[in-house]
C-alpha positions as CSV (number, residue, x, y, z in Angstrom):
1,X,-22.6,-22.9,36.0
2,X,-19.7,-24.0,33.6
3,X,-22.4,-22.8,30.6
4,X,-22.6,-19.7,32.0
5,X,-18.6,-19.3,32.3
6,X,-18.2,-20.5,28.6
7,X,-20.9,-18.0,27.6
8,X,-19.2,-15.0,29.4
9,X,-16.1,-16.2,27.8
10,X,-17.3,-16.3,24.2
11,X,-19.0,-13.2,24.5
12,X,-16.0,-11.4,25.8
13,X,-13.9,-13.1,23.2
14,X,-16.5,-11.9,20.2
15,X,-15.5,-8.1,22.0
16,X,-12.4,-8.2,22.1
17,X,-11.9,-9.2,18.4
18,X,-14.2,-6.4,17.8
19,X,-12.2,-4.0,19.3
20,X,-9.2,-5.0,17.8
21,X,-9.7,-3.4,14.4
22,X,-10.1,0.0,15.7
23,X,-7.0,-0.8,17.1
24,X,-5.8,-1.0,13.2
25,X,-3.7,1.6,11.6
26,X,-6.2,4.1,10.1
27,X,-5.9,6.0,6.6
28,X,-7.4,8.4,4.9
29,X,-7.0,12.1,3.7
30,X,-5.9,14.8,6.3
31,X,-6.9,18.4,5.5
32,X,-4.6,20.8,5.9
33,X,-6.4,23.1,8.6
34,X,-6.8,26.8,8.5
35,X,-8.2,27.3,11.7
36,X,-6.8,30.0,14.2
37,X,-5.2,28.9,17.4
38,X,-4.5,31.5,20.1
39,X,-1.5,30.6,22.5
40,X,-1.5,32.2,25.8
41,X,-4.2,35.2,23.5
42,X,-1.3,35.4,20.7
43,X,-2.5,34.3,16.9
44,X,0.1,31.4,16.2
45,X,-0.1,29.7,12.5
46,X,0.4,26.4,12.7
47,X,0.7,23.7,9.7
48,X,-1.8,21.6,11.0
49,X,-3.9,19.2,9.8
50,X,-7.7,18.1,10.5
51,X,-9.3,14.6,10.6
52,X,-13.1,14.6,10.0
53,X,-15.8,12.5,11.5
54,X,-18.5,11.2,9.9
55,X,-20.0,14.4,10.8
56,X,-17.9,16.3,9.9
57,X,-16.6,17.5,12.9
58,X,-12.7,18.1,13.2
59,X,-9.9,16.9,15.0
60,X,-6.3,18.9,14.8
61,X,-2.9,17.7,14.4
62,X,0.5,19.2,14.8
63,X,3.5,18.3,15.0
64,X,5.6,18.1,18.6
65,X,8.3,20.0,17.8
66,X,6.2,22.6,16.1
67,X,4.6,22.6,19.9
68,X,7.6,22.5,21.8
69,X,8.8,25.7,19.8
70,X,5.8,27.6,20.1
71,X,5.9,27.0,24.2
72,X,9.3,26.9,24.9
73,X,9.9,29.3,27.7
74,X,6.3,29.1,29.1
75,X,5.2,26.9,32.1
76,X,4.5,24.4,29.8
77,X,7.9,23.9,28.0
78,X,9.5,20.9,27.5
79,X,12.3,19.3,25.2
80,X,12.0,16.5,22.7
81,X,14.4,13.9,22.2
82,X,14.8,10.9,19.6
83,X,16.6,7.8,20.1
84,X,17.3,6.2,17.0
85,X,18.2,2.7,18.3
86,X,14.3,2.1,19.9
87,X,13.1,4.4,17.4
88,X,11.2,6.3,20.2
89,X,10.3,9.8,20.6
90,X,10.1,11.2,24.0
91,X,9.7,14.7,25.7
92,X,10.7,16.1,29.2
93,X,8.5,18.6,30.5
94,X,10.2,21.2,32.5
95,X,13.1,22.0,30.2
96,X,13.7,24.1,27.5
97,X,13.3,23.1,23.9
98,X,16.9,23.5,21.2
99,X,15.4,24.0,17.7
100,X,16.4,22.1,15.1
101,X,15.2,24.7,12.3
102,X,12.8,22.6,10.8
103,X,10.0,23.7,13.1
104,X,6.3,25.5,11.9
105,X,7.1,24.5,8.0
106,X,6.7,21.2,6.2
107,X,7.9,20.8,2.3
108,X,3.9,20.2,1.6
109,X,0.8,21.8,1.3
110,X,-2.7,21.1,1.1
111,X,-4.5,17.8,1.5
112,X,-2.2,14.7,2.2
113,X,-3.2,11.2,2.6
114,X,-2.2,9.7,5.9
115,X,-1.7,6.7,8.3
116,X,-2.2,6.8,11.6
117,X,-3.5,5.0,15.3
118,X,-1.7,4.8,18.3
119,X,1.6,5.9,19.0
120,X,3.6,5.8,22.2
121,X,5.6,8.5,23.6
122,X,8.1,8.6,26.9
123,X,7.1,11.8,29.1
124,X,9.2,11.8,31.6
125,X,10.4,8.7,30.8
126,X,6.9,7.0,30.8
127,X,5.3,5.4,27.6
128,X,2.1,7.3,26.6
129,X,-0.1,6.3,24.1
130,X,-1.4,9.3,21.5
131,X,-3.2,8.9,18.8
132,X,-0.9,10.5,15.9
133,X,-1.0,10.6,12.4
134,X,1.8,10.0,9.6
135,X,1.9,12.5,6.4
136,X,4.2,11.7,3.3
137,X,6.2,13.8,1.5
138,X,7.0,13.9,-2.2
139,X,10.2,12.0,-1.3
140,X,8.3,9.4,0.9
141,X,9.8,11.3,4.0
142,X,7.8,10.7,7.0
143,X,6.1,13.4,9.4
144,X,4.1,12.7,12.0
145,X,1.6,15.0,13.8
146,X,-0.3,14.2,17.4
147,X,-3.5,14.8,18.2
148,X,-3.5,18.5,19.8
149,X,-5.3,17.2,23.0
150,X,-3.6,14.3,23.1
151,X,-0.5,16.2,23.5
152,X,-2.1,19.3,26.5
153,X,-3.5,15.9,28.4
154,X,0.8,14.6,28.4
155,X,2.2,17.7,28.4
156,X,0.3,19.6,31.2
157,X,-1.4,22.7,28.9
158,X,-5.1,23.5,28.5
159,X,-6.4,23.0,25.1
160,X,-9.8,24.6,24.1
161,X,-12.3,25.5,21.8
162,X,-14.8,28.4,22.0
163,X,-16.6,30.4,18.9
164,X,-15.0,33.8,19.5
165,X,-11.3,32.5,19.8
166,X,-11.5,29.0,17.6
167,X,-8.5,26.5,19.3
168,X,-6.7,28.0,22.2
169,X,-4.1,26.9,24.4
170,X,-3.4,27.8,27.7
171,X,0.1,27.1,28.9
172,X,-0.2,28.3,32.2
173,X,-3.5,26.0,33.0
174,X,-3.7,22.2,33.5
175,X,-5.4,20.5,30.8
176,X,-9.2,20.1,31.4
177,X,-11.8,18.5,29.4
């Protein structure tokens, strides 16, 4: 019996320190997407970027505030906040989103390298991990851009993919997978 418990133990040791690396920051190059996203059946350009799998299937980023603008005054609206002392973003679904002016542009274009993994969020004041990733500027500035379904799962909007509309997003729908 006590060989048995030390082997269950070892081998859930030998998985766990497996899964750790993918818990690693990840880098790599992020292409800036031209794919069309329909919200609510309007065209909406977003700066967004794509990660590609080994084959060579997508996944889109955009930034939250670039969200929040785009839905504010839908069902799905919320506001985003940053507290600078925790160094946390968060986002309050319900209430209306103030721009700040910086939102749908970024001072780059193209291809940027990036880092990325997990990055918590409060909604609704509760921590929610997304996967998100981190683009440089010129400067060094920092911009960071969450995984699209990541952020309908959080947020409460339906993000989709068919062949006639590309990415679409629902903000009257729960998100579904």
């Amino acid at each position: 019996m006590k060989q048995k418990v030390m082997s269950l133990a070892l081998a859930m040791a030998i998985c766990f320190n497996l899964a750790v690396p993918a818990l690693a920051t990840a880098s790599g190059t992020a292409k800036a997407s031209t794919q069309p996203v329909m919200v609510d059946g309007k065209a909406v350009e977003f700066q967004m970027y794509t990660l590609l799998d080994e084959n060579g299937n997508g996944t889109n980023y955009v930034k939250l505030r670039d969200m929040a603008q785009v839905l504010n005054g839908t069902k799905a609206q919320f506001s985003v906040g940053y507290d600078n002392a925790t160094k946390s973003i968060s986002a309050i679904t319900g209430q209306a989103y103030t721009s700040t002016g910086t939102e749908m542009t970024t001072p780059f274009s193209g291809d940027r390298a990036y880092t990325g993994g997990a990055q918590p969020i409060q909604v609704d004041s509760k921590a929610v991990n997304m996967t998100a990733i981190t683009l440089l500027d010129d400067a060094g500035g920092g911009y960071n851009y969450f995984k699209l379904r990541d952020l309908g799962a959080a947020l409460g909007f339906n993000v989709g993919w068919s062949k006639e509309q590309g990415v679409f997003i629902e903000s009257d729908k729960p998100y579904a997978e």
